[in-house]
VEXFIPA-78492 format. One record per residue (C-alpha): x, y, z; residue in one letter. Coordinates in steps of 0.001 Angstrom, whole numbers, padded with zeros to 6 digits, always signed. Example, Ala and Ser with C-alpha at 12.3 -4.5 7.8 and 13.67 -1.06 7.14 Angstrom:
BEGIN
+012300-004500+007800A
+013670-001060+007140S
! end
This chain:
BEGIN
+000000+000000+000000X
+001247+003859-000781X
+002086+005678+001503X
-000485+008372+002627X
+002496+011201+002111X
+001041+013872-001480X
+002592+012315-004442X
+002512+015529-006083X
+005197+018192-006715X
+005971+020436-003956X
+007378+023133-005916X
+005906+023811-009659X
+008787+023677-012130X
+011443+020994-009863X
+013107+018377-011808X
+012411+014986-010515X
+014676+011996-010966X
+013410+008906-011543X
+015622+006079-011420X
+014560+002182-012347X
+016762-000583-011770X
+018516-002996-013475X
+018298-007193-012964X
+019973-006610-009734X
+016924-006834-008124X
+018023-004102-005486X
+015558-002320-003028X
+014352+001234-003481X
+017011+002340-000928X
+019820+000807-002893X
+018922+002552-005514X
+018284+005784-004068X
+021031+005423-001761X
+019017+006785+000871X
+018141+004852+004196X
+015187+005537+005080X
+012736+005835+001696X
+008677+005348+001833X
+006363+004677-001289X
+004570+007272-003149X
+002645+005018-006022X
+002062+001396-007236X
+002074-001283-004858X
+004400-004254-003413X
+004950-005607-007094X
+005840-002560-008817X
+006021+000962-006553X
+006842+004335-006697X
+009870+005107-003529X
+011059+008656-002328X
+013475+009461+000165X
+011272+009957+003465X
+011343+013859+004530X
+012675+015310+007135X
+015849+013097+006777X
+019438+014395+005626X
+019893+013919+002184X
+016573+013748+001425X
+016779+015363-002295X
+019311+014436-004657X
+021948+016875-006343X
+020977+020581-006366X
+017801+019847-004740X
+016841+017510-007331X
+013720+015483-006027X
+014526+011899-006045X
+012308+008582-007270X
+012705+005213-007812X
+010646+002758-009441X
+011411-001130-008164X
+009775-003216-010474X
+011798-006243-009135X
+008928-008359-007899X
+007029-008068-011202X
+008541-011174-013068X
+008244-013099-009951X
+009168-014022-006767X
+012503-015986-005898X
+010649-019550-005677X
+008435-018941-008247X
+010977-017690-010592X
+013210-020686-010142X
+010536-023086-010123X
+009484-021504-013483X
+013785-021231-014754X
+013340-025042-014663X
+009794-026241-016202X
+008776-023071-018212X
+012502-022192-019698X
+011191-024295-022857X
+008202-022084-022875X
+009639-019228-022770X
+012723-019605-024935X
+009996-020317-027798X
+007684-017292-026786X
+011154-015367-027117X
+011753-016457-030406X
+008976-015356-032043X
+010184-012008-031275X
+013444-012492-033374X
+012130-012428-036545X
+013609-010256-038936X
+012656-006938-040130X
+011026-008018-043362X
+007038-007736-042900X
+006560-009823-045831X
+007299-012941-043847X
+005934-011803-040306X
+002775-014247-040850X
+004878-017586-041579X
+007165-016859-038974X
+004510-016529-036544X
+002738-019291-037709X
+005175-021703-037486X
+006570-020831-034081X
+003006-021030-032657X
+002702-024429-034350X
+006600-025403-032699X
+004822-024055-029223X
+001978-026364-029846X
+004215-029025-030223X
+006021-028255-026785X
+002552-028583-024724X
+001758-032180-027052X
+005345-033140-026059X
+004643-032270-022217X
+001551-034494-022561X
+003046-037088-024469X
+005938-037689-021376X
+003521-037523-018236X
+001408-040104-020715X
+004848-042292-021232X
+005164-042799-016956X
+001577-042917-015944X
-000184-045075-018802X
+003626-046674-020439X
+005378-047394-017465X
+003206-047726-014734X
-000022-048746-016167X
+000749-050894-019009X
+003698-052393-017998X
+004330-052107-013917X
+000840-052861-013094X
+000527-056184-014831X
+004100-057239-013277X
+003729-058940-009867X
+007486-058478-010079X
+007372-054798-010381X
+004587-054377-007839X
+006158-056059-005178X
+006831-054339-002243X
+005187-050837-004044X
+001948-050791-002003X
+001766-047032-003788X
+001030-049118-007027X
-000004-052676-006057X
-003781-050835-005332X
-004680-051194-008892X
-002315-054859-009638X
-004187-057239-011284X
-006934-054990-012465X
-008192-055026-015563X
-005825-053029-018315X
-008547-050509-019793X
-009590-049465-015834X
-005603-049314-015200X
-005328-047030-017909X
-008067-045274-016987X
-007069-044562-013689X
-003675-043350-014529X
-004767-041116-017441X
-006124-038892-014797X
-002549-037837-014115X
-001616-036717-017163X
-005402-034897-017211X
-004341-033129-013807X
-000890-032314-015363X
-003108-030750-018328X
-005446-028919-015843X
-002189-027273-013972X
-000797-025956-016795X
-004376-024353-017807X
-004678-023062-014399X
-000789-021687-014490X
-001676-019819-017805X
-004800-019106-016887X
-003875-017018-013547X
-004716-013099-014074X
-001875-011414-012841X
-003892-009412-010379X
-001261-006866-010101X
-001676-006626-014142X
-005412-005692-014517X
-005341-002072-013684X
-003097-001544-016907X
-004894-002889-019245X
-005805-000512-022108X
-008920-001633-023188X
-009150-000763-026149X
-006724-001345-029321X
-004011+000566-030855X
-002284+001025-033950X
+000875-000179-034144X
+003572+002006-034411X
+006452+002570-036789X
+008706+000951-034448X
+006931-001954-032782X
+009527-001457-029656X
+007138+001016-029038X
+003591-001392-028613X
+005138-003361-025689X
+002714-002200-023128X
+000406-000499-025401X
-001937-003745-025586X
-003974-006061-024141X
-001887-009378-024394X
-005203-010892-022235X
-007478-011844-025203X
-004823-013263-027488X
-003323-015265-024827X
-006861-016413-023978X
-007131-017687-027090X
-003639-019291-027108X
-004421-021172-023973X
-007853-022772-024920X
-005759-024130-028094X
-003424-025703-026512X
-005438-027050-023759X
-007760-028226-026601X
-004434-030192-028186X
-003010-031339-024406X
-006432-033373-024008X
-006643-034210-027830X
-002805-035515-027219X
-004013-037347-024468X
-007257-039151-026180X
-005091-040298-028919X
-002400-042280-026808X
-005461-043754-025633X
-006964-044555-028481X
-004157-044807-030741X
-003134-047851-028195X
-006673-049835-028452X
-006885-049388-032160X
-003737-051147-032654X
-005457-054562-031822X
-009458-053269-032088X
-011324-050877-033957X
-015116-050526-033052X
-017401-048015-034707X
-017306-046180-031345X
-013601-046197-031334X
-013343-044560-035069X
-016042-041916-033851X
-013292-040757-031087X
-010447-041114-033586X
-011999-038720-035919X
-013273-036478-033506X
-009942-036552-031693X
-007857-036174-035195X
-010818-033190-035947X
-009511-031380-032763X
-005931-031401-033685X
-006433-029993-037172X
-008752-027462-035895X
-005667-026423-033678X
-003538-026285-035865X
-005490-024212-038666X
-006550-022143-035693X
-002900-020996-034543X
-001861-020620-038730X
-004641-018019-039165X
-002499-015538-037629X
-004515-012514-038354X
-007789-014162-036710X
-006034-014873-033609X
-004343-011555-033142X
-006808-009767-033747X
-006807-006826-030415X
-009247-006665-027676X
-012528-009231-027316X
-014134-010957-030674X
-016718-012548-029290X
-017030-015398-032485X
-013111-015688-032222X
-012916-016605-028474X
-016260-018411-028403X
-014505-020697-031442X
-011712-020967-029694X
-013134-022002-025948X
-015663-023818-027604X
-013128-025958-029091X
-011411-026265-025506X
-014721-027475-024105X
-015000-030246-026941X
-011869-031405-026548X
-011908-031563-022234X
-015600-033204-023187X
-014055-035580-025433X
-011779-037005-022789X
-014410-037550-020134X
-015973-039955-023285X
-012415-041702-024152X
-011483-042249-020451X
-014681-043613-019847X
-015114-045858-023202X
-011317-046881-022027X
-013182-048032-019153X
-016118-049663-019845X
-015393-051204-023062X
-014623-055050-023242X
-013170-055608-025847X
-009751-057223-025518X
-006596-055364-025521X
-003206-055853-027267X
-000458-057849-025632X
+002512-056058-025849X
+005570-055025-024139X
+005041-051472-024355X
+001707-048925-024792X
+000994-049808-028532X
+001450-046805-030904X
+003049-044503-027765X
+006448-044679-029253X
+005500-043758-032665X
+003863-041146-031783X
+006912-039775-029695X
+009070-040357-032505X
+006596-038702-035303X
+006241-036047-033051X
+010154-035241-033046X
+009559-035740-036909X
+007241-033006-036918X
+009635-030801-034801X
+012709-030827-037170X
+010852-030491-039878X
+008908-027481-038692X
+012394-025616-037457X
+013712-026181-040712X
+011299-024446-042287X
+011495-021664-040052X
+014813-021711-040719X
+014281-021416-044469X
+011874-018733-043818X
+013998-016588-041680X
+017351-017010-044006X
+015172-015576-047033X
+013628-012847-045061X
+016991-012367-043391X
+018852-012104-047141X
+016347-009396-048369X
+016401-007328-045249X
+020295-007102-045520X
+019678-006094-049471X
+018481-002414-047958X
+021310-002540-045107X
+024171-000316-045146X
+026029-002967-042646X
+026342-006811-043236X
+024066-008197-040849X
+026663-011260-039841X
+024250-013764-037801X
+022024-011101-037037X
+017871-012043-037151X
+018925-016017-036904X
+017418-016029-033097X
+013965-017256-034298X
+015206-020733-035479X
+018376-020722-033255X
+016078-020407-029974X
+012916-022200-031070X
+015732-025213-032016X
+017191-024581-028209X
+013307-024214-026815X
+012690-027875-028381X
+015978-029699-027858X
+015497-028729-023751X
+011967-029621-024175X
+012734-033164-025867X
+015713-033896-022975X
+013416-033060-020357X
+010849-035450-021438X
+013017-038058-022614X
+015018-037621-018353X
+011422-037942-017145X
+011080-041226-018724X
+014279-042412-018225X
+014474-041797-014081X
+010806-042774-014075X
+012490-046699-015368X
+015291-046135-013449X
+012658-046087-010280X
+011054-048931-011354X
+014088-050946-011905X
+014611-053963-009663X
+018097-054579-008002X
+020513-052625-011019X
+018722-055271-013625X
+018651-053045-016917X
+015404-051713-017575X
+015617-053054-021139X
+015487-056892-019249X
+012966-055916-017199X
+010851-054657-020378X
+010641-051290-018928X
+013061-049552-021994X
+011717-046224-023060X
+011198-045489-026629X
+013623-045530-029111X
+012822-041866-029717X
+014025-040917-026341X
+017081-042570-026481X
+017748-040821-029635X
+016893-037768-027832X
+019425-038427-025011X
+022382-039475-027624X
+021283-036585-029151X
+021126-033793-026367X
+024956-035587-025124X
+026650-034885-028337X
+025199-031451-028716X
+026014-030330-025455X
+029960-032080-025865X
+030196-030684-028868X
+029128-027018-028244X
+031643-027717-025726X
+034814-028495-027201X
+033701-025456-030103X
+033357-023205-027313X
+036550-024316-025920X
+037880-023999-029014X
+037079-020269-029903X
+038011-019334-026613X
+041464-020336-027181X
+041248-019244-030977X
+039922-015683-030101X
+042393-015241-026570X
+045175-013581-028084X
+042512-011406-030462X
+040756-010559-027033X
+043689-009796-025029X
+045364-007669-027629X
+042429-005467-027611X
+042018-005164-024013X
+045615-004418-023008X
+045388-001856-025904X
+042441+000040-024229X
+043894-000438-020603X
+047253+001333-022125X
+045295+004277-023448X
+043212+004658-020456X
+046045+004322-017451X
+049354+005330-019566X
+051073+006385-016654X
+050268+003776-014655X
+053463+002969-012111X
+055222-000807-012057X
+053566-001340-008848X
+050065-001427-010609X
+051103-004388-013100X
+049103-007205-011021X
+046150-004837-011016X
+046243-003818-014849X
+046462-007249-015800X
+043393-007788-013721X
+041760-005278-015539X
+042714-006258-019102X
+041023-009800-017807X
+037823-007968-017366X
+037796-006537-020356X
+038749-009699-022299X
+036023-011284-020782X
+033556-008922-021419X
+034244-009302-025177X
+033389-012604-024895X
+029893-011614-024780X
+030244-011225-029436X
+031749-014950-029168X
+028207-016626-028001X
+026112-015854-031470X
+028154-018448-033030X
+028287-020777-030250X
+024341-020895-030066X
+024298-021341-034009X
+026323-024057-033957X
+024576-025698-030548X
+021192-025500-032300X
+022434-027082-035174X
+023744-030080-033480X
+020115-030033-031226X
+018369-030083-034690X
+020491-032932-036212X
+019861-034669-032737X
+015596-034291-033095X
+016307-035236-036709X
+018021-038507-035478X
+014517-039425-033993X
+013598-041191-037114X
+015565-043618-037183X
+013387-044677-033884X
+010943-045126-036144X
+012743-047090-038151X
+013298-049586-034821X
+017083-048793-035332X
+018844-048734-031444X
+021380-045758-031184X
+024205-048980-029841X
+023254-050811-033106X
+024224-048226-035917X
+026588-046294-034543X
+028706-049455-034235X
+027930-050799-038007X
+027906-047339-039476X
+031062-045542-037292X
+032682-048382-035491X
+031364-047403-031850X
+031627-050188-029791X
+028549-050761-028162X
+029019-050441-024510X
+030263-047141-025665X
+027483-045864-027248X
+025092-047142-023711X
+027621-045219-021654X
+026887-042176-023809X
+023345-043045-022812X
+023936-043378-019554X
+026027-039849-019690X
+023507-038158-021489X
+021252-038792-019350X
+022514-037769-015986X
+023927-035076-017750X
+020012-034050-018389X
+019572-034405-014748X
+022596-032367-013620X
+021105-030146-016056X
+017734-029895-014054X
+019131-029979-010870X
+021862-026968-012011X
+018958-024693-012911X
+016862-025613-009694X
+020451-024499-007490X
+021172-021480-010029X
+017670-020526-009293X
+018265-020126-005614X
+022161-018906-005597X
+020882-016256-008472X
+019412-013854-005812X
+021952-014827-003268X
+025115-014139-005170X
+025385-011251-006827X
+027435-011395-010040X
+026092-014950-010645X
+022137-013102-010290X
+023158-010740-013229X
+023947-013412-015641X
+020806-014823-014552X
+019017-011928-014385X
+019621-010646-017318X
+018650-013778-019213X
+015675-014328-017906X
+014043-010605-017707X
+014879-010096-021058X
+013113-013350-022227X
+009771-012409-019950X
+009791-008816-021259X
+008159-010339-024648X
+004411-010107-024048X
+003109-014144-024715X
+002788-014444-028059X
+003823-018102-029101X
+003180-019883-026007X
+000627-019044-023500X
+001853-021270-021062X
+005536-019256-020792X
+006229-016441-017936X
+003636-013580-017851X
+005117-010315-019505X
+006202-007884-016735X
+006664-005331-019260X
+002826-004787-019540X
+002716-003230-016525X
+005377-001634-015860X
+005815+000392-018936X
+002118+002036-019098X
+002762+002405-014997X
+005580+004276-015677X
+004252+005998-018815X
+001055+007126-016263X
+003265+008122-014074X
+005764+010290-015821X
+003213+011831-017522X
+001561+012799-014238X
+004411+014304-013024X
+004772+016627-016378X
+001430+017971-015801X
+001828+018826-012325X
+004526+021190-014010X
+007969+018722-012783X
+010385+018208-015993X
+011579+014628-015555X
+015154+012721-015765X
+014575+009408-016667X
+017653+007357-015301X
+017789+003702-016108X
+020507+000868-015748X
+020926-002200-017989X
+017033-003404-018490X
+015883-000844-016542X
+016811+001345-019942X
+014743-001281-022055X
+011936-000113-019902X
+012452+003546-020005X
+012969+003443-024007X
+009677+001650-024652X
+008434+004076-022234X
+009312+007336-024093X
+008392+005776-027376X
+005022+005691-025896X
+005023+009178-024070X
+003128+011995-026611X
+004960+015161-027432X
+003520+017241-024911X
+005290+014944-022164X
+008724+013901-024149X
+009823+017892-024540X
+009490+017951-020843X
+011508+014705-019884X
+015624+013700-019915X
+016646+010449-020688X
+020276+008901-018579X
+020936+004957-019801X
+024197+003300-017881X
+025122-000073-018685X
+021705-000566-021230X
+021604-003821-023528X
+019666-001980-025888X
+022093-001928-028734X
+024755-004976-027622X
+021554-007386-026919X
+018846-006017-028046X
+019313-004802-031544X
+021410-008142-032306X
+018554-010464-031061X
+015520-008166-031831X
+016087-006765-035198X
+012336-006193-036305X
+011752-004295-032548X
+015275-002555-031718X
+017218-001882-034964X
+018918+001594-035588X
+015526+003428-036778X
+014029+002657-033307X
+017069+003715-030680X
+017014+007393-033128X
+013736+008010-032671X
+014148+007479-029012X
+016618+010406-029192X
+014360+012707-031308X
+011502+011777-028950X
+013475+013203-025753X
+014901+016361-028410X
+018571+014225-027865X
+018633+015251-024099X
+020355+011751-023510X
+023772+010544-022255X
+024164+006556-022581X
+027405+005731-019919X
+029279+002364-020472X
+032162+000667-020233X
+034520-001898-021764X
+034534-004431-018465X
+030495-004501-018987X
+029769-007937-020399X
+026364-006986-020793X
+025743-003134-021671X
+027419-001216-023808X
+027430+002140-026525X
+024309+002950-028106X
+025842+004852-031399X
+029509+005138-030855X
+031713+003550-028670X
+034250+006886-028667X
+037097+004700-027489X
+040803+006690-027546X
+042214+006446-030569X
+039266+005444-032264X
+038142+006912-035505X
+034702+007982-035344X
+032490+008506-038582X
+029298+009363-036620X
+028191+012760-036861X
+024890+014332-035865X
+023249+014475-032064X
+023426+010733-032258X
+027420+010950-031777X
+026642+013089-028413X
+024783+010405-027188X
+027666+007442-025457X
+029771+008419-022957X
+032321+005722-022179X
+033779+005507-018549X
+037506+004212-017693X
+037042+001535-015604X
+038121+001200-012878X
+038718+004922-012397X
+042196+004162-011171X
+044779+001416-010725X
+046432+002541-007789X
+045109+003087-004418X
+044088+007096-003956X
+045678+008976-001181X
+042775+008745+000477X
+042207+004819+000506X
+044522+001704+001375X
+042945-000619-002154X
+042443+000832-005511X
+039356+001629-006759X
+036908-001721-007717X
+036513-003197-011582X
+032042-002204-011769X
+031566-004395-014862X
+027674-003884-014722X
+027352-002297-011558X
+025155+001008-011669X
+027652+003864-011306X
+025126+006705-009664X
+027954+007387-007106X
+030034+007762-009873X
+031318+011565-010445X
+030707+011104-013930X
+027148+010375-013318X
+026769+013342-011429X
+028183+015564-014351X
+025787+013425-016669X
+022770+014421-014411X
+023917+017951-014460X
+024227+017916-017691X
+020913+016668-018786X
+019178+019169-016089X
+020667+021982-017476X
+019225+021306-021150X
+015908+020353-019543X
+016276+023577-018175X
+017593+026076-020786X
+014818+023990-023010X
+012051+024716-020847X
+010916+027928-022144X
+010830+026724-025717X
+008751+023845-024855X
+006748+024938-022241X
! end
């Protein structure tokens, strides 16, 4: 709750400064560096903070009045957040592809299209693994096994039952799984409602600025009931797919169809892209669309029940008939789907660059590199799931395979898969680490010479520390390649999956075809597969040590704000989109600041500038030659404009600047892995061909500011990297700066 202190301007005409933070996740009073703050707007999720009056310090730098905005809570909680790092990373990585299409508008539609068919396929794949333990493992095969149910009194309940009320039983699982993910999409965001617009707007010349502007509610309505529609189709045709295989009644071809109707009707739902994104309520699109939902989840009371009831005989067979087909079909699918995505981006990519006046290198591949990443993780996950789930159920270290409890071939194809991409991304990254070291180094002891040329002997250990920094933060260029050539090797590895159609064992044809002895190739397996579950288990503990640690929690950070500042537009089951709050709160609230007669200073650091530039875009005139824009280590160009061409290209970051009349300073440095110049990096030495206001724009600090301890101090001064620098001195000329142009501008504009 606000506090009950005026929100408004004490004096007409102040200049306020509103700060928003980065990934560090800091409190209001970190960021205003003042003790003792209370809250002026907003809430517990996203709030408004001033220094509390009455206190020293109270206003910032000739008498500046001092705000923060901590939006921190917004994309989650800690638990919540890790739990979701883990199970919705798939999710999300594919809802963040979709955004990295390239700039060409000619092939917006199909790129759309097919990632929201790949998304589909994610939720089918989820289904398809909770189906594999509960109605595979358990059902089919544990449940008819004295051997396996011995000593299991958790399964020996339903031993010895018939197989269809077995199966029906279990499939109740996987139809609770289905029901948690539509009640995990399906939650509101309470704290999202009040900034909901309501009503539709144009799209913009730079889309950058929409992000906030809409209602992401109805098309992610509409999202969900599809794929819930295709989790319960998914379900209904293991079950059905399974009794066909040995009987096929009239009723049983009724369900088929109507189950195989379902699917389609998904699919040509989620192609129409124009239907479904169409803004605000259609009341014929959504009642289609949770109509089809309420056939489906209809449809599955009728199969579970038929599955049941009916008495006709059932297959013998070691393993659910038709289940590993349809794994392996489904992979098919998959590879097949990201290659032509691929093919669809690499066109649209090759006629963008036609109109560029710079080579766009591996800029605009994200869609296909991601939504290859999105399903590879998804795949391993399912395919671990399996696996431990027959691990469990082995008896005494007896291989699973003996026991008849071997997952499908698709999964292990998965797992030999998911092992060589992740040992071969491995040894490449290795590889250009120690290929691009000398390039790296030579650069950064050239920029540590220029910046500390009269550094004394005595500083050698600590200028070598500092040309580390550097080097490393130039890694950051070296990981588009690496992720190109990791979601190759993930696509070859889905590809791989038919061969499991094909009955083909991994052991079998890599030791005719290559020479791999077999107990080789199981090892791999074996490796692969623990190497899924370190995997799992490292995300769960990177979850937790992320907000306890804090240079780890800015690699983390950064990664995952910037993939749930994308509003859901692929899948509606990924993280909810913080950025639809927070950048109409802060729009709202900037502009009610302007009108009480305040000029504004936006400050923002690393994706706290994201949010402040989607902000402005959005701010009208009126507002914009009243406000001051101050961006210190912001992703906008390094990140941003690499992975988001279509959103955060050149075009976009200039109109930012003639938005705010170029009253902007960007701050950075060359030990930031993360942020870095917007226009120019004005390095010494460096030959800049930038003219205009957009050359005023990037200011680049030394860092550190010294290498030798001041006579005031016993240690030198500390490498930032990313850290904010507001007690910086050259942040305080910066904010001097920018106040005096708000000021000398303010009788013009106002």
């Amino acid at each position: 709750m606000a506090d009950a202190s005026p929100t408004g301007p004490t004096t007409s005409g102040e200049v306020v400064e509103l700060r928003v933070h980065g990934v560090s996740g800091a409190g209001a009073d970190q960021v205003l560096d003042r003790p003792y703050v209370h809250q002026v707007a907003g809430d517990r999720s996203g709030g408004f903070y001033r220094p509390r009056p009455g206190y020293p310090d109270s206003t910032g730098m000739d008498g500046v009045t001092l705000e923060a905005y901590r939006w921190s809570d917004l994309p989650s909680g800690t638990a919540v957040r890790t739990l979701s790092l883990v199970f919705l990373l798939p999710f999300m990585l594919c809802n963040v592809a979709l955004w990295m299409r390239p700039a060409s508008s000619a092939a917006k539609p199909v790129i759309v299209a097919v990632c929201r068919v790949l998304a589909l396929t994610l939720t089918m794949l989820y289904v398809l693994s909770i189906v594999g333990v509960a109605l595979d493992l358990i059902a089919w095969r544990c449940m008819g096994n004295p051997t396996c149910l011995a000593e299991r009194s958790w399964l020996s309940w339903l031993g010895g039952r018939p197989v269809g009320l077995r199966l029906g039983v279990l499939a109740l699982l996987p139809a609770a799984a289905i029901g948690f993910l539509w009640w995990l999409g399906g939650r509101p965001g309470h704290s999202y409602d009040a900034f909901h617009t309501g009503s539709p707007q144009a799209e913009s010349v730079h889309s950058l600025s929409g992000v906030g502007q809409w209602d992401g509610a109805p098309l992610v309505g509409r999202l969900r009931s599809v794929h819930v529609a295709a989790a319960f189709a998914t379900l209904d045709g293991s079950l059905l797919a399974a009794r066909a295989s040995a009987n096929a009644s009239w009723v049983m071809v009724v369900l088929l169809v109507a189950c195989g109707a379902v699917l389609l009707a998904c699919l040509v739902l989620l192609t129409l892209v124009q239907v479904i994104d169409r803004p605000g309520p259609v009341p014929w699109v959504d009642a289609v669309t949770r109509g089809l939902r309420t056939i489906a989840f209809g449809l599955t009371i009728l199969v579970i029940v038929d599955t049941i009831i009916s008495p006709a005989p059932w297959p013998r067979s070691g393993a659910l008939p038709a289940y590993g087909a349809t794994v392996a079909w489904l992979f098919v699918s998959q590879t097949v789907l990201v290659g032509l995505l691929g093919v669809v981006v690499i066109r649209a990519r090759s006629g963008a660059r036609r109109g560029s006046p710079r080579p766009a290198r591996l800029r605009a591949l994200g869609a296909p590199v991601f939504v290859t990443i999105a399903a590879g993780l998804a795949v391993a996950f399912s395919a671990e799931l399996v696996y431990r789930m027959a691990d469990v159920l082995d008896r005494h270290g007896v291989p699973a395979e003996r026991l008849g409890y071997a997952p499908p071939l698709a999964y292990k194809w998965a797992i030999f898969g998911f092992f060589l991409a992740v040992v071969t991304a491995l040894l490449v990254g290795g590889v250009v680490t120690v290929l691009t070291h000398r390039s790296r180094w030579r650069a950064a002891r050239a920029i540590v010479a220029a910046d500390f040329p009269h550094a004394p002997p005595e500083a050698a250990d600590r200028l070598r520390r500092v040309e580390q920094a550097v080097a490393r933060a130039r890694f950051t260029e070296r990981f588009e390649p690496l992720t190109v050539v990791y979601a190759g090797l993930a696509a070859f590895g889905l590809s791989t999956s038919l061969l499991g159609l094909l009955q083909l064992h991994p052991a079998d044809v890599l030791q005719e075809y290559v020479g791999v002895p077999v107990n080789a190739v199981n090892f791999f397996l074996g490796t692969g597969s623990y190497a899924i579950a370190l995997l799992v288990l490292g995300l769960v503990i990177g979850g937790i040590f992320a907000y306890r640690t804090a240079g780890f929690r800015r690699y983390v950070g950064v990664l995952w704000d910037l993939g749930t500042f994308w509003p859901r537009a692929a899948h509606p089951f990924a993280p909810p989109c913080y950025a639809e709050r927070a950048v109409p709160e802060l729009a709202k609230r900037i502009s009610y600041l302007v009108e009480q007669g305040q000029t504004v200073l936006l400050t923002g650091h690393s994706q706290g500038s994201v949010l402040l530039a989607a902000t402005v875009l959005q701010l009208p005139p009126r507002i914009t030659d009243r406000v001051a824009l101050l961006t210190y280590g912001s992703p906008l160009c390094r990140l941003y404009s690499r992975l988001f061409p279509a959103y955060a290209d050149d075009a976009a970051l200039r109109e930012i600047g003639e938005r705010v009349g170029w009253r902007w300073i960007n701050l950075w440095r060359d030990t930031d892995p993360i942020g870095g110049w917007i226009f120019a990096g004005h390095r010494p030495g460096d030959t800049e061909t930038l003219t205009g206001p957009a050359a005023t724009v990037d200011r680049r600090l030394t860092d550190p500011e010294d290498v030798v301890a001041p006579p005031s101090d016993s240690v030198p001064p500390p490498i930032l990297g990313h850290w904010p620098c507001e007690s910086q001195e050259a942040f305080a000329l910066a904010v001097r700066d920018l106040m005096a142009r708000l000021r000398a501008d303010r009788p013009a504009t106002g």
